[in-house]
C-alpha positions in Angstrom: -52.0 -0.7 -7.8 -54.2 -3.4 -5.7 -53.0 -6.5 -8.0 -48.8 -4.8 -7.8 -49.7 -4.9 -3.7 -51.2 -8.4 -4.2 -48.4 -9.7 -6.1 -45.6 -8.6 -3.4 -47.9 -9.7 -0.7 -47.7 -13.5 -2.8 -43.7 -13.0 -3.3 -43.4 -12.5 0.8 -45.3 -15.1 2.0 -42.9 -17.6 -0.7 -39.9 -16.4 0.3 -40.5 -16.5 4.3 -42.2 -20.3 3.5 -39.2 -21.2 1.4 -36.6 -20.1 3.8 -36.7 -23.2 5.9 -33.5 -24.6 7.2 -33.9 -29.0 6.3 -31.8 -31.5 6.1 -32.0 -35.3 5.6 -30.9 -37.4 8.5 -29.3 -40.5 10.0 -28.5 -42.4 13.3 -25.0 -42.9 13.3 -22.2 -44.4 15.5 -18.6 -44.6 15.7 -16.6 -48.1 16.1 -12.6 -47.7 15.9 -12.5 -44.3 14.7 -14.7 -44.9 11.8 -18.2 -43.8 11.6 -21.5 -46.0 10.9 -24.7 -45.3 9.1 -26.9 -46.9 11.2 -30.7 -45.7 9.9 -31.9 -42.9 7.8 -34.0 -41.2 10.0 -35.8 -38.8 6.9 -36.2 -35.1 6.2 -36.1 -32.4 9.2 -37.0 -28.8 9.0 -36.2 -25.6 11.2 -36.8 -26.3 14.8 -37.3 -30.1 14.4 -34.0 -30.4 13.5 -32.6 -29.1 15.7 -34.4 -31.2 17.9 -33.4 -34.0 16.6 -29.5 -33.8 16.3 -29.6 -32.5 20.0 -31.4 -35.1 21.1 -29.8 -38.4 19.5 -31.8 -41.3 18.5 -32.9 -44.3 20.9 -32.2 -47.3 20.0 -34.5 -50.2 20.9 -33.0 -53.4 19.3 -29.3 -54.5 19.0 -28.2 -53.4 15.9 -25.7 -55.9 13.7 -25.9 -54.6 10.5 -25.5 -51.2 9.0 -28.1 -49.5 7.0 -26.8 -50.7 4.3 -27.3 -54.0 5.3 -23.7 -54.5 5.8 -22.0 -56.2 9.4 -20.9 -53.5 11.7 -17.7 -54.9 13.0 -19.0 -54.8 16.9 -22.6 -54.9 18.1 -24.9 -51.7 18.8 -26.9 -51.9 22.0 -29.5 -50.1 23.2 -29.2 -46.7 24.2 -29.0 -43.5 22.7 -26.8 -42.9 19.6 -25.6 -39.4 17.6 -28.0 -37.6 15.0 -26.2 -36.5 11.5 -27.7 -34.3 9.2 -27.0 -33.3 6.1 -26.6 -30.6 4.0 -29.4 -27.8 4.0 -31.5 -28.0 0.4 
């Protein structure tokens, strides 16, 4: 009986830990209706991902050139720029 209560104990404590809400994200901006990758930002889970797509993403540098490495057809200045995530996993 001890090792079946054990054993559920386990199973709980996986299924709470695996129930986290994450998603990979970017910086992103939009130039003539068309929207621009502008740096992967990494994994966020739960409440820092909300956070984070709230918040936006400073940017300190201008930016010419996607994250791709390709030329954004206008400049990105400084200043605060939308958060994208992606699908949960």
């Amino acid at each position: 009986m001890k090792k079946v209560a054990i054993f559920f104990g386990a199973l709980a404590v996986f299924s709470l830990s695996s129930c986290n809400k994450c998603a990979e994200c970017h910086a992103a901006t939009e130039i003539g209706g068309t929207e621009y990758e502008l740096e992967e930002l990494g994994d966020y889970c739960d409440d820092e991902l909300e956070s984070i797509e709230a918040s936006g993403y400073d940017v300190s540098d201008t930016l010419y050139l996607t994250a791709d490495g390709d030329s954004l057809p206008s400049p990105v200045y400084p200043g605060n720029v939308e958060v994208h995530c992606g699908e949960d996993y």
